[in-house]
TORSENU-864937 format. One record per atom (N, C-alpha, C): x, y, z; residue in three letters. Coordinates in steps of 0.1 Angstrom, whole numbers, padded with zeros to 4 digits, always signed. Example, Ala and Ser with C-alpha at 12.3 -4.5 7.8 and 13.67 -1.06 7.14 Angstrom:
2
+0132-0057+0078ala;+0123-0045+0078ala;+0132-0033+0078ala;+0128-0022+0071ser;+0137-0011+0071ser;+0129+0000+0079ser;
***
This chain:
339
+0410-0248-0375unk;+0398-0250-0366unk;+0396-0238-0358unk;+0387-0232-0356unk;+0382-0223-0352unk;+0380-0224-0334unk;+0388-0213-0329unk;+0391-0217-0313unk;+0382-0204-0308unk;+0371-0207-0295unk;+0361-0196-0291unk;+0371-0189-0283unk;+0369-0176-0279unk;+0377-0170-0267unk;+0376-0176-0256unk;+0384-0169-0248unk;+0387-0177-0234unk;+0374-0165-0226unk;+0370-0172-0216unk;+0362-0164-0211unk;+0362-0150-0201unk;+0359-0137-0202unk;+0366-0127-0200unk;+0368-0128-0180unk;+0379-0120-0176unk;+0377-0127-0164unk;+0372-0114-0153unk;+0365-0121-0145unk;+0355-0111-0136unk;+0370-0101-0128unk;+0363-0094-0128unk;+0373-0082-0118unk;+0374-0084-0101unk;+0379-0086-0093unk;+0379-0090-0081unk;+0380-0080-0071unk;+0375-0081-0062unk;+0369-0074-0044unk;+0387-0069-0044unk;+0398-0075-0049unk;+0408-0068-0043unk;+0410-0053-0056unk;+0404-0056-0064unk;+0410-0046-0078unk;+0406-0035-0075unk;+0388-0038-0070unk;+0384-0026-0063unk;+0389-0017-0053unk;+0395-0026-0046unk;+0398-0018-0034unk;+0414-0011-0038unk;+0421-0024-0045unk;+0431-0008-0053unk;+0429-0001-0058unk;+0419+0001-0067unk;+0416+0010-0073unk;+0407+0025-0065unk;+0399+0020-0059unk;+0394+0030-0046unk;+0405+0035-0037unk;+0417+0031-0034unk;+0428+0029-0025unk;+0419+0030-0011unk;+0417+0018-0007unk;+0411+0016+0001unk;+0416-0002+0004unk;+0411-0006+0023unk;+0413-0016+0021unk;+0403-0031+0019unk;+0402-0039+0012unk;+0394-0049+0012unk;+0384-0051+0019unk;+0390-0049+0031unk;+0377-0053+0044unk;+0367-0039+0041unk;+0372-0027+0035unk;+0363-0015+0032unk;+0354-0017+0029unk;+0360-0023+0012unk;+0349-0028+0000unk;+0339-0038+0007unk;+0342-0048+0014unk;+0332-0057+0017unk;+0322-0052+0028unk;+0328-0042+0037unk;+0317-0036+0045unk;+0305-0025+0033unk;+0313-0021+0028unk;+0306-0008+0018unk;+0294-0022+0005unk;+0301-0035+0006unk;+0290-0045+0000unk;+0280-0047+0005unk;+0281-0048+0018unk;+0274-0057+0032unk;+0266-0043+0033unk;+0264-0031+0028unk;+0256-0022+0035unk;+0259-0022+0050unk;+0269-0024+0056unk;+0272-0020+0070unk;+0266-0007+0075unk;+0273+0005+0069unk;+0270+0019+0067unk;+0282+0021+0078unk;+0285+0031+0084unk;+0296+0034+0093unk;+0311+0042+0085unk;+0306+0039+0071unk;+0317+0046+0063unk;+0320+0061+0061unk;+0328+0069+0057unk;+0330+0083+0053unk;+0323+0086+0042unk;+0317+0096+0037unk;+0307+0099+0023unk;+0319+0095+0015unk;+0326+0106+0014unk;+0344+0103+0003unk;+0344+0090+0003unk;+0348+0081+0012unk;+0353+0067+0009unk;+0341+0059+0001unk;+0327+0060+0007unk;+0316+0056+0003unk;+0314+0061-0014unk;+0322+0069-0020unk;+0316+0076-0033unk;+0331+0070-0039unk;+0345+0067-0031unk;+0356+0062-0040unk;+0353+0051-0045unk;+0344+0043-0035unk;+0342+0024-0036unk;+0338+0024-0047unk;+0324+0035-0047unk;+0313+0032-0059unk;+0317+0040-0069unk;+0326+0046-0072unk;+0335+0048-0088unk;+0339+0037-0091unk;+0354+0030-0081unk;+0357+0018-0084unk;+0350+0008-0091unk;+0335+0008-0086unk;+0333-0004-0086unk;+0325+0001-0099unk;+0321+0009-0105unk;+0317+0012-0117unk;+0322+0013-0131unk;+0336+0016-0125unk;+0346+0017-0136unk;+0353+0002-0136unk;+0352-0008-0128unk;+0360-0019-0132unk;+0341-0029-0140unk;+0332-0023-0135unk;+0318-0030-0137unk;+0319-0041-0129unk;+0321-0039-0115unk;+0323-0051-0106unk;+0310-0054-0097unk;+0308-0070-0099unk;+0295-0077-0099unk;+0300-0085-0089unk;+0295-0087-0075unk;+0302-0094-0062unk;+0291-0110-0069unk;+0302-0115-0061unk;+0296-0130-0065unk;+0287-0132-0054unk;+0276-0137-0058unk;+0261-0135-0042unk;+0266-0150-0039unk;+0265-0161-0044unk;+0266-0173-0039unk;+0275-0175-0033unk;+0290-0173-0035unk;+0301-0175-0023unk;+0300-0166-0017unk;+0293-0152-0018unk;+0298-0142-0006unk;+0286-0148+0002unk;+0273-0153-0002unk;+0260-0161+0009unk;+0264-0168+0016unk;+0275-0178+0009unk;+0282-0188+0014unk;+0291-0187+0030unk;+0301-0174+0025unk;+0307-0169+0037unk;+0296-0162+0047unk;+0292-0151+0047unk;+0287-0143+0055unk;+0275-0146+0056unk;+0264-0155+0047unk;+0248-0158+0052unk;+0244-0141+0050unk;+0247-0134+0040unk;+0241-0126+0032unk;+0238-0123+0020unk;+0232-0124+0013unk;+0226-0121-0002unk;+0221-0111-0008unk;+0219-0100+0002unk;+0217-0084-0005unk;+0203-0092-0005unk;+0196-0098-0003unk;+0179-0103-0012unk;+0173-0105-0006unk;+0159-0099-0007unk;+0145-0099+0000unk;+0135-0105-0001unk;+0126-0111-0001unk;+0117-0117-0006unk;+0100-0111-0001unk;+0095-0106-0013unk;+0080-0100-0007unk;+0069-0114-0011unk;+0058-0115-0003unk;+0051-0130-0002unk;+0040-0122-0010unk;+0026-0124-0019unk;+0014-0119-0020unk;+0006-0138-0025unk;-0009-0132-0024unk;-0012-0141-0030unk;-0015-0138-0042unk;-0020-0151-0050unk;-0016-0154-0068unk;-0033-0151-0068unk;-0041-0149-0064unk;-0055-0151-0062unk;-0063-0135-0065unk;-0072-0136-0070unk;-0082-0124-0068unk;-0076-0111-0084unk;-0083-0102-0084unk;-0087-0092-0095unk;-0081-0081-0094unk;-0078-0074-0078unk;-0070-0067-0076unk;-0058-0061-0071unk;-0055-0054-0074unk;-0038-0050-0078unk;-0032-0048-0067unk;-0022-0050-0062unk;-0016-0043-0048unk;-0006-0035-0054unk;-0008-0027-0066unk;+0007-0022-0076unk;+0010-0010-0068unk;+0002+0002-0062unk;+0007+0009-0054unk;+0012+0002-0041unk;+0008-0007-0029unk;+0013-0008-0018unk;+0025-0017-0027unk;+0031-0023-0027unk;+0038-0032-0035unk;+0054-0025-0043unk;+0046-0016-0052unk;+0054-0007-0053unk;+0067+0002-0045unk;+0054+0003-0031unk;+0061+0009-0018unk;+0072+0002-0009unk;+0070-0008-0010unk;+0079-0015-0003unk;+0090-0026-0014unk;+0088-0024-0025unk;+0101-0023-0031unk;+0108-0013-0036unk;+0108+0000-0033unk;+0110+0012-0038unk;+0120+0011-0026unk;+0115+0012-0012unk;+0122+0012+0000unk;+0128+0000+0006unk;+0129-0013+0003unk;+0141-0024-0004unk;+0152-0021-0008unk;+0147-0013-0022unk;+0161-0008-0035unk;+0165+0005-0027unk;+0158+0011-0016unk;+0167+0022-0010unk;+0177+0020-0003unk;+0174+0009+0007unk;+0182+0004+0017unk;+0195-0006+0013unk;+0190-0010-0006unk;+0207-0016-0009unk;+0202-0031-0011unk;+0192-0029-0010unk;+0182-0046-0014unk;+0184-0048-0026unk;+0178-0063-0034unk;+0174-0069-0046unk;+0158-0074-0037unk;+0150-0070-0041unk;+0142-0077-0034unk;+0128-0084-0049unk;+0127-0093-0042unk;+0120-0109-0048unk;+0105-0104-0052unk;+0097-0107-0056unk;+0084-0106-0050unk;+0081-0120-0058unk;+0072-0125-0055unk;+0066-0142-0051unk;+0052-0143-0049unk;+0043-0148-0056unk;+0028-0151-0057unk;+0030-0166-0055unk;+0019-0167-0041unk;+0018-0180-0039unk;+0008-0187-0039unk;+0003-0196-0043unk;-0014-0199-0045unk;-0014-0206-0031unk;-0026-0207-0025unk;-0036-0212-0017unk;-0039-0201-0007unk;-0042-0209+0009unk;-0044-0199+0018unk;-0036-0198+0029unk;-0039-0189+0040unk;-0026-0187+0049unk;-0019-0202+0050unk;-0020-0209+0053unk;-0006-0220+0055unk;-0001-0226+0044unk;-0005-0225+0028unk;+0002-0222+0022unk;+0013-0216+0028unk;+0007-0198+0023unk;+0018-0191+0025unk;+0027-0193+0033unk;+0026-0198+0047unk;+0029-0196+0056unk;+0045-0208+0053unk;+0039-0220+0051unk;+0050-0234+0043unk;+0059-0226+0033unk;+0053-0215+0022unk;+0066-0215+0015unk;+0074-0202+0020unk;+0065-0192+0032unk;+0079-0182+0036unk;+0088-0192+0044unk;+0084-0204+0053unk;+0095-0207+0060unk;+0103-0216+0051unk;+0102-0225+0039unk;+0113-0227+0032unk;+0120-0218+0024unk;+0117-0204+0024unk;+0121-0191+0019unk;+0129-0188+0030unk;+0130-0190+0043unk;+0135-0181+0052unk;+0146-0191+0057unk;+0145-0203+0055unk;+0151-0207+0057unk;+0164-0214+0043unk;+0162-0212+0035unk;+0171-0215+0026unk;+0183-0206+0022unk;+0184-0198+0028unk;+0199-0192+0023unk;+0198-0184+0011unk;+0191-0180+0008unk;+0184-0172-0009unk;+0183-0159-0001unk;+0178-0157+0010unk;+0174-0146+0007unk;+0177-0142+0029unk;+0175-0128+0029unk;+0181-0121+0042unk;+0171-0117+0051unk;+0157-0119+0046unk;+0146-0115+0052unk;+0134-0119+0039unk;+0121-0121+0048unk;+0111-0119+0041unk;+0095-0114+0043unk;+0092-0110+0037unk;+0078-0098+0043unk;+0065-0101+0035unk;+0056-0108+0044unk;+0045-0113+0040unk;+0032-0101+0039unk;+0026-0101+0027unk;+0020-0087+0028unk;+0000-0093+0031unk;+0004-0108+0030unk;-0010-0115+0035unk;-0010-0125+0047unk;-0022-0123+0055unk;-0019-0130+0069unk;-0013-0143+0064unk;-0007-0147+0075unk;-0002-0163+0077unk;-0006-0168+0087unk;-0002-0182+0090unk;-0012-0194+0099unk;-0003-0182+0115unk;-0011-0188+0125unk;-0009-0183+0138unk;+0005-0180+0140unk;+0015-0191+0140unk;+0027-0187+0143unk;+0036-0190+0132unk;+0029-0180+0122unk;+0039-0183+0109unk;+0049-0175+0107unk;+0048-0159+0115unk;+0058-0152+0123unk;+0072-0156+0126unk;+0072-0167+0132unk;+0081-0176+0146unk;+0091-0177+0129unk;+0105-0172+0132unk;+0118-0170+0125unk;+0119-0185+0121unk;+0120-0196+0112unk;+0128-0214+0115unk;+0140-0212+0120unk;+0145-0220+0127unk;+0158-0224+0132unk;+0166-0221+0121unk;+0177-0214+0125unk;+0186-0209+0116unk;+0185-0201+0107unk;+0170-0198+0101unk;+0161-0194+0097unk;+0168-0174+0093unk;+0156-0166+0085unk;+0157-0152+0083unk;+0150-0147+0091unk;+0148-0134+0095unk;+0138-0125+0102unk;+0121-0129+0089unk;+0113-0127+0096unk;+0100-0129+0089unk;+0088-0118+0092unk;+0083-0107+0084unk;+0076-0097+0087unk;+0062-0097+0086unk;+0051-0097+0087unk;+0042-0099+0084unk;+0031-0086+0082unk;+0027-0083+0077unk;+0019-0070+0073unk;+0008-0072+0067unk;-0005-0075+0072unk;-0015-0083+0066unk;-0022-0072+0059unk;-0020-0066+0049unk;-0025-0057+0042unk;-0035-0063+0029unk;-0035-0079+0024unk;-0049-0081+0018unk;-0048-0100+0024unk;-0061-0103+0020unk;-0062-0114+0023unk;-0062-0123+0011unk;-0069-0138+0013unk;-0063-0151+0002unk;-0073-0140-0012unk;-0078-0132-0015unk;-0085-0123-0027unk;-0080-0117-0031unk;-0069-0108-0026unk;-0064-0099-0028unk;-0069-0085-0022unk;-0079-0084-0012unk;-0091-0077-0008unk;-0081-0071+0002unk;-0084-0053+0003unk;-0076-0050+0016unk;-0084-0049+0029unk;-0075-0053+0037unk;-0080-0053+0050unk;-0069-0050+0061unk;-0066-0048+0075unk;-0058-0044+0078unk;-0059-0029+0082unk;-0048-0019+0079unk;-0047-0006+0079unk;-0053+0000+0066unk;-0061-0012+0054unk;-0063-0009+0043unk;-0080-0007+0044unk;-0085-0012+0055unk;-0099-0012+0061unk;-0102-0006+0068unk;-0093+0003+0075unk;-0095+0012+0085unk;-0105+0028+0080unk;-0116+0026+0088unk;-0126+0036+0077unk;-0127+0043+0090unk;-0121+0048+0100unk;-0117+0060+0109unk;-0128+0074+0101unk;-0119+0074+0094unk;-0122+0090+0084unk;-0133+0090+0074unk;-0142+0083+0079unk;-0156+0082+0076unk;-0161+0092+0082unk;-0158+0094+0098unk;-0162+0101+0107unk;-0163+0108+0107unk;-0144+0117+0101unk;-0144+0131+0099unk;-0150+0136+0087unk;-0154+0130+0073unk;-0165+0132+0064unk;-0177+0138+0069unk;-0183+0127+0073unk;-0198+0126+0080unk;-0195+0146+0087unk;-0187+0145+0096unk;-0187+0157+0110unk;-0183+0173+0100unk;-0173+0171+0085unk;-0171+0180+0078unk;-0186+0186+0071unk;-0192+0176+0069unk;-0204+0178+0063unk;-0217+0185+0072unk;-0214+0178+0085unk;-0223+0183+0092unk;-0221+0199+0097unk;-0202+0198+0097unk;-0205+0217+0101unk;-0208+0224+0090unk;-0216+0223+0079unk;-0216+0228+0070unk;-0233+0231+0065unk;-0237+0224+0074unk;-0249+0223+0074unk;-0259+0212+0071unk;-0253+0201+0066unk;-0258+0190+0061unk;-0260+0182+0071unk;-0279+0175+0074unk;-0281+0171+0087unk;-0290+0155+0075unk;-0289+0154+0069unk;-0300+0137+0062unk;-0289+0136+0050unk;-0285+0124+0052unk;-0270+0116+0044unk;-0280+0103+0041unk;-0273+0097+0033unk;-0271+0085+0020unk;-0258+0078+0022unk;-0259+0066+0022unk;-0249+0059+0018unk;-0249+0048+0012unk;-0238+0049+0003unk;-0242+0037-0010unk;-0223+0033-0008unk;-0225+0022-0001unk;-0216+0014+0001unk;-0206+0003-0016unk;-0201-0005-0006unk;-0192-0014-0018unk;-0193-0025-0016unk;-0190-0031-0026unk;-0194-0048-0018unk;-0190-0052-0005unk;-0199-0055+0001unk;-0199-0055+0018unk;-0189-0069+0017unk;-0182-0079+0008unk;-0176-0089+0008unk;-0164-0085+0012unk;-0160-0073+0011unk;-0149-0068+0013unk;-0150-0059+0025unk;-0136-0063+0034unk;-0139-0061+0050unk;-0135-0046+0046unk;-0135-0033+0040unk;-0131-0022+0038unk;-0146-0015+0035unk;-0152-0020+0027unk;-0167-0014+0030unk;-0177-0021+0040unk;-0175-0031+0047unk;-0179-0034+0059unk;-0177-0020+0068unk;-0164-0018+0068unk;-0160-0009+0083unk;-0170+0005+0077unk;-0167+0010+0063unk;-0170+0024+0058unk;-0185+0024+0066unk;-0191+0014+0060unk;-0207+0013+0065unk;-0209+0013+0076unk;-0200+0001+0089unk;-0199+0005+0101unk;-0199+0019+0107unk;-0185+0025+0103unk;-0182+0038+0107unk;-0193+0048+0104unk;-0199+0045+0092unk;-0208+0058+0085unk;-0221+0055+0100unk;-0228+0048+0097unk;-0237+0045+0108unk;-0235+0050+0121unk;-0226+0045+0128unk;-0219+0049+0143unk;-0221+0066+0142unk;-0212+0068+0132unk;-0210+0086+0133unk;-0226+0096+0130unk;-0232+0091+0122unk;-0247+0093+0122unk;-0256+0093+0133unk;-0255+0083+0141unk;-0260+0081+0157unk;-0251+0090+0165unk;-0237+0090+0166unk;-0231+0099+0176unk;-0236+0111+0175unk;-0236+0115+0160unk;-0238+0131+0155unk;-0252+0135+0160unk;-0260+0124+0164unk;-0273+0133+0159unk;-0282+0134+0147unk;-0275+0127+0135unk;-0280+0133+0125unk;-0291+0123+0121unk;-0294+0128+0107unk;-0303+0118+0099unk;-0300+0110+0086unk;-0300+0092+0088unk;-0291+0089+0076unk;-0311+0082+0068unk;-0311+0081+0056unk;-0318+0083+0045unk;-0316+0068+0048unk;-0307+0060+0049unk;-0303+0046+0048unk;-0291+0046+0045unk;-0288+0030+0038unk;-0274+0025+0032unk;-0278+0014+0021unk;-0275+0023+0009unk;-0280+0010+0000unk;-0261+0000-0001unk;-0268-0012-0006unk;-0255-0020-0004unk;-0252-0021-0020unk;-0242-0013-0022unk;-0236-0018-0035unk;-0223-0024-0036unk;-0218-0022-0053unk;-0211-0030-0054unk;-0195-0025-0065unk;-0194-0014-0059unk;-0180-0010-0063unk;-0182-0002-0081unk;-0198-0005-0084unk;-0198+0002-0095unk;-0203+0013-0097unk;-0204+0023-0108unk;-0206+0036-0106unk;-0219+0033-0111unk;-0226+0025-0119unk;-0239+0023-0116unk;-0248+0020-0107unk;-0245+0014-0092unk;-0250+0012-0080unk;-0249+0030-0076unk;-0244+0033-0081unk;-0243+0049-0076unk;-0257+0059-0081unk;-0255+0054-0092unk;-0265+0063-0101unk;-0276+0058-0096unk;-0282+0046-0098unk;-0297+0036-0091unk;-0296+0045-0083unk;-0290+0045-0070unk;-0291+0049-0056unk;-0295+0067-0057unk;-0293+0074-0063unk;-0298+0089-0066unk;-0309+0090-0070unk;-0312+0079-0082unk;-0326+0080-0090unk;-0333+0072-0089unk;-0333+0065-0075unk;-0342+0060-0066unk;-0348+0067-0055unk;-0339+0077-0051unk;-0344+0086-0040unk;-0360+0092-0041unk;-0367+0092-0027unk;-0381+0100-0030unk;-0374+0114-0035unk;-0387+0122-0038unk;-0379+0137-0045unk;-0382+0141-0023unk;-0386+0137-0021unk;-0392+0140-0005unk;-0383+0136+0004unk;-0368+0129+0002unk;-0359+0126+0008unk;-0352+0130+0019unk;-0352+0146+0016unk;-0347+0158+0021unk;-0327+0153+0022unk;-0325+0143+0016unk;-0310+0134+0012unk;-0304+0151+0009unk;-0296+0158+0014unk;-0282+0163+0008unk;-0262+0163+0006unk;-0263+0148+0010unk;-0250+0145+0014unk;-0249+0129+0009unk;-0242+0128+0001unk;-0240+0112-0002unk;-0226+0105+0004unk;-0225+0100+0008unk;-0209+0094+0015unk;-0210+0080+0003unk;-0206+0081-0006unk;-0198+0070-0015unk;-0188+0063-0014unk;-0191+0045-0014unk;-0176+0040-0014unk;-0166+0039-0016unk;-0163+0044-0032unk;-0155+0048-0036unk;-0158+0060-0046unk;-0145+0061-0054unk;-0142+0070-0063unk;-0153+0066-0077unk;-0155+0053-0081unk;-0164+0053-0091unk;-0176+0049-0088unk;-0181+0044-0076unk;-0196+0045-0070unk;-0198+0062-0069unk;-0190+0074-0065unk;-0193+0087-0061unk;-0197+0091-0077unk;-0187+0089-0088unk;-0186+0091-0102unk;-0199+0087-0105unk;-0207+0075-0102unk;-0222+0070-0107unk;-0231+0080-0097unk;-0227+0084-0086unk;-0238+0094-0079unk;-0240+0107-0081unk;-0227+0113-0091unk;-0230+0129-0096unk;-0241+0127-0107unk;-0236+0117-0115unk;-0242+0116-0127unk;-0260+0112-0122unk;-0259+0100-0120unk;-0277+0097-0109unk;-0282+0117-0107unk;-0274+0123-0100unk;-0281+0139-0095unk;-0283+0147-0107unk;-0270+0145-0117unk;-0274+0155-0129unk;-0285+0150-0134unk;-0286+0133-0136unk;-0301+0133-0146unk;-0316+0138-0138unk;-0313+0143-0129unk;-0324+0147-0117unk;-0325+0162-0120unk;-0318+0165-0126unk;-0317+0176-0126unk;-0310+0186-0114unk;-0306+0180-0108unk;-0300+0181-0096unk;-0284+0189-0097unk;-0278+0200-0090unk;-0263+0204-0095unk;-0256+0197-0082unk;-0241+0198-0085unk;-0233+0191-0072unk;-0222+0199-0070unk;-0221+0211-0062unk;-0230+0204-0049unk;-0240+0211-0048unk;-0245+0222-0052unk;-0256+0230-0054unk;-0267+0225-0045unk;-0273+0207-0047unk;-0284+0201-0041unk;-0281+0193-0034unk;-0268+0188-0038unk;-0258+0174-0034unk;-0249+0173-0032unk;-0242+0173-0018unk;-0231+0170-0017unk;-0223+0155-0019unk;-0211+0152-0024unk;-0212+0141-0029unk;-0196+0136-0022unk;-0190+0129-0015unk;-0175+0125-0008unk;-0175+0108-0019unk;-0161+0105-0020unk;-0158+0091-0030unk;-0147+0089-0018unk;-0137+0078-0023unk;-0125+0072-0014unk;-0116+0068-0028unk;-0104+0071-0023unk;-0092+0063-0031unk;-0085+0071-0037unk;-0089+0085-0041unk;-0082+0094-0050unk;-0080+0094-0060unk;-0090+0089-0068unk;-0084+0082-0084unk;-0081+0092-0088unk;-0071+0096-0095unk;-0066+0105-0098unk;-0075+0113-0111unk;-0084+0108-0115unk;-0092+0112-0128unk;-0102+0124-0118unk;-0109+0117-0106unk;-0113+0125-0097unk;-0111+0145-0097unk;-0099+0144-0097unk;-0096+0158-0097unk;-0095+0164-0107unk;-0103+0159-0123unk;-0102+0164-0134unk;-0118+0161-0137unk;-0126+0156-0131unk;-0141+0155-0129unk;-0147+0174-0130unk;-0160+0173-0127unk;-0164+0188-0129unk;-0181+0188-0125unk;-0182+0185-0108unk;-0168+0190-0100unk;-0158+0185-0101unk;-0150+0187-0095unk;-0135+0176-0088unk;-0142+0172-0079unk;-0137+0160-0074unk;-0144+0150-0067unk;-0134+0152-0052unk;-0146+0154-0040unk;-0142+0151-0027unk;-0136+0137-0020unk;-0129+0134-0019unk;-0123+0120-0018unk;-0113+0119-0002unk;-0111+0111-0002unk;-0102+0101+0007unk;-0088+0095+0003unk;-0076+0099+0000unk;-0064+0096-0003unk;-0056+0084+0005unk;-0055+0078-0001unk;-0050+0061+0008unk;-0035+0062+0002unk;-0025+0061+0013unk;-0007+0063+0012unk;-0005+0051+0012unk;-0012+0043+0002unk;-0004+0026+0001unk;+0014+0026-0003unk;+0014+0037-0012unk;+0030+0037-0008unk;+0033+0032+0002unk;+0031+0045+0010unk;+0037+0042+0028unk;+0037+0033+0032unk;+0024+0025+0033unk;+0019+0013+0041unk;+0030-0001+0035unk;+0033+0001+0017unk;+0044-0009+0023unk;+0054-0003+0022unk;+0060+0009+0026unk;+0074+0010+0024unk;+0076+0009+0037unk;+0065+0013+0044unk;+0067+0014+0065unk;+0069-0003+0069unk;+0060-0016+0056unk;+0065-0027+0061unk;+0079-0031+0059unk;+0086-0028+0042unk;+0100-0030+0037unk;+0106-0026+0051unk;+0106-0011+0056unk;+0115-0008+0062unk;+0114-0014+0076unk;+0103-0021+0080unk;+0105-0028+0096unk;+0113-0044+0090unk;+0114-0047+0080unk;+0119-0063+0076unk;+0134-0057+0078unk;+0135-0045+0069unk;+0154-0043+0073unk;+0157-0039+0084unk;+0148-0031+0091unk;+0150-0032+0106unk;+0153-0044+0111unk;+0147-0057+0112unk;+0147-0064+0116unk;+0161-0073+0111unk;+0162-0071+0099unk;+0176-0077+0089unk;+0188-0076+0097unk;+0186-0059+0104unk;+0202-0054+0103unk;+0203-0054+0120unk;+0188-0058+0130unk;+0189-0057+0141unk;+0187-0039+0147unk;+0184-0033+0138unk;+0177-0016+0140unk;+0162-0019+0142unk;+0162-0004+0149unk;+0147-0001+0156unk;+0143+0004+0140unk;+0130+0000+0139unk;+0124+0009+0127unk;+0118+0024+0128unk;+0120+0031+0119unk;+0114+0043+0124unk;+0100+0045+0119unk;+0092+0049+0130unk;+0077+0051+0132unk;+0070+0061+0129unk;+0063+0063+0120unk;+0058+0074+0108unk;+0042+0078+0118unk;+0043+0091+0128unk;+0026+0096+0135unk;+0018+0101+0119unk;+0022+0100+0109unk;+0013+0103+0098unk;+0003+0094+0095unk;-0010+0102+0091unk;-0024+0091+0094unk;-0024+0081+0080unk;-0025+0071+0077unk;-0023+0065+0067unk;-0036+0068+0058unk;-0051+0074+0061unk;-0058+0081+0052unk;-0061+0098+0055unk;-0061+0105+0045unk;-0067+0119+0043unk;-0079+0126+0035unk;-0086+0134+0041unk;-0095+0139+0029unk;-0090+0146+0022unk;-0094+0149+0013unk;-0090+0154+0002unk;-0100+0167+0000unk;-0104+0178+0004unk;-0119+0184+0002unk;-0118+0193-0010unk;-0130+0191-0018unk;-0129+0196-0032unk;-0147+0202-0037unk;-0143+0204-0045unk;-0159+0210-0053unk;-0171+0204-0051unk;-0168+0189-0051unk;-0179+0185-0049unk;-0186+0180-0037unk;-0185+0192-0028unk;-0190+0191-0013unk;-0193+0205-0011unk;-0200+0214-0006unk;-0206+0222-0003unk;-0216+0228+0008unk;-0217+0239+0011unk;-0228+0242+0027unk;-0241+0234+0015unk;-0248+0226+0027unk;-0259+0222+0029unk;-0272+0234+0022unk;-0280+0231+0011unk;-0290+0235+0002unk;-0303+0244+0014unk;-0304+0254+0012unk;-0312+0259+0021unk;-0326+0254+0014unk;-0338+0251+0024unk;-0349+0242+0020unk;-0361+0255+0022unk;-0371+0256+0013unk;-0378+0267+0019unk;-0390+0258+0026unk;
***
């Protein structure tokens, strides 16, 4: 009769530490991410523990210490687009800090969410959790006994950004780049105004047109496609005196070069043309496309790293870097002398 092997046996927290020559309590600080160790001793552990292939047990070491190395990121399950760069960011800076970290789509609306981070925060699974969509008022408030709880309301129940992700500031400095350049009658062809990110651009664009002085043509309301872009060009009177388009984004600006070329129009030659987002295709356009670069990296690695702040009881460190930039490229230019 045929007998299966006995099961191979896991390597143990003390094997390591003999073998590191080091003592026990080392290894389990050098587990615990304490930090406080020597580089040398910190590089002996992690030979050891590579050469024996040693896997700490999470359930009894959760058990003892109410730590699990594990994170948990909140989003909702809802809407069409991606949070893959902000998302990205703050599991990149998780796995730097020595995390496993979760990520979790939860259907409904903020108190949903809000119900399953505190049975999250409260269950012993995990050492913190970081909601990257608002929650109910005091969905914040740690549960009794409970994890630290971060909140970083960077999209809502759509998936739509809002937050630091709607912050359209640098509309302004567009509009004011354009203006020292000579360009005095602007266009704006917005994005779906459903989304509180082209709300503000439109806001902003307006405001800075009144502060400036200048002359806006209007704001037609579009809708995130590069065809509302094009309409909006080849709708203009030829009597417009339009030399500046401020575009929602990156493929509304992409439908307003094209709108100019069938006009016969060059860009920037007649038209100056600014987009948002940086799509990376942008800078292989022809022109290259004037744009607005959004650090969604940052935005969640700056939230990851306030949740381990808060994990380990550290201050987090505070980034003065502006979370949007322009980008200035070919297709912006001095303003078309008019005879």
């Amino acid at each position: 009769m045929a007998t299966s092997d006995p099961p191979e046996r896991r390597p143990t927290l003390k094997e390591v530490a003999r073998v590191a020559g080091v003592s026990h309590q080392t290894v389990s600080r050098y587990l615990r991410f304490d930090g406080g160790l020597k580089e040398s001793t910190r590089e002996r552990v992690d030979a050891a523990i590579r050469q024996l292939d040693y896997r700490p047990n999470l359930i009894a070491r959760s058990m003892r210490t109410r730590r699990t190395g594990r994170l948990a990121v909140l989003l909702p399950s809802a809407g069409s687009f991606s949070p893959d760069r902000t998302l990205a960011g703050a599991v990149a800076a998780g796995h730097a800090a020595g995390f496993v970290v979760e990520v979790l789509n939860v259907d409904g609306d903020s108190a949903a969410r809000t119900e399953r981070t505190r049975e999250l925060a409260g269950s012993g699974q995990v050492e913190g959790v970081l909601a990257l969509a608002p929650l109910a008022a005091d969905g914040e408030r740690t549960p009794v006994g409970g994890v630290p709880v971060v909140v970083s309301a960077d999209f809502d129940d759509d998936m739509r950004g809002i937050g630091g992700l709607a912050d359209a500031s640098v509309v302004a400095d567009l509009v004011e780049g354009l203006a020292e350049r000579g360009h005095r009658r602007f266009l704006h062809v917005s994005g779906d105004l459903g989304f509180a990110s082209a709300r503000e651009r439109k806001r902003t664009y307006l405001a800075t047109i009144e502060r400036l002085g200048l002359e806006s043509h209007g704001v037609v309301d579009g809708d995130w496609s590069p065809e509302s872009g094009r309409e909006a060009v080849r709708a203009l009177p030829a009597d417009s005196g339009v030399t500046a388009v401020i575009a929602g984004n990156d493929v509304v600006a992409a439908g307003v070069v094209r709108g100019a070329l069938d006009r016969g129009w060059s860009v920037p030659g007649d038209l100056s043309v600014t987009g948002w987002d940086d799509n990376p295709v942008g800078a292989y356009l022809s022109p290259a496309l004037t744009t607005v670069d959004v650090d969604r990296e940052r935005l969640g690695a700056e939230a990851m790293e306030r949740l381990v702040a808060a994990v380990r009881g550290t201050e987090p460190e505070v980034s003065a870097q502006p979370l949007n930039r322009i980008v200035w490229r070919e297709s912006t230019g001095p303003a078309p002398r008019r005879e």
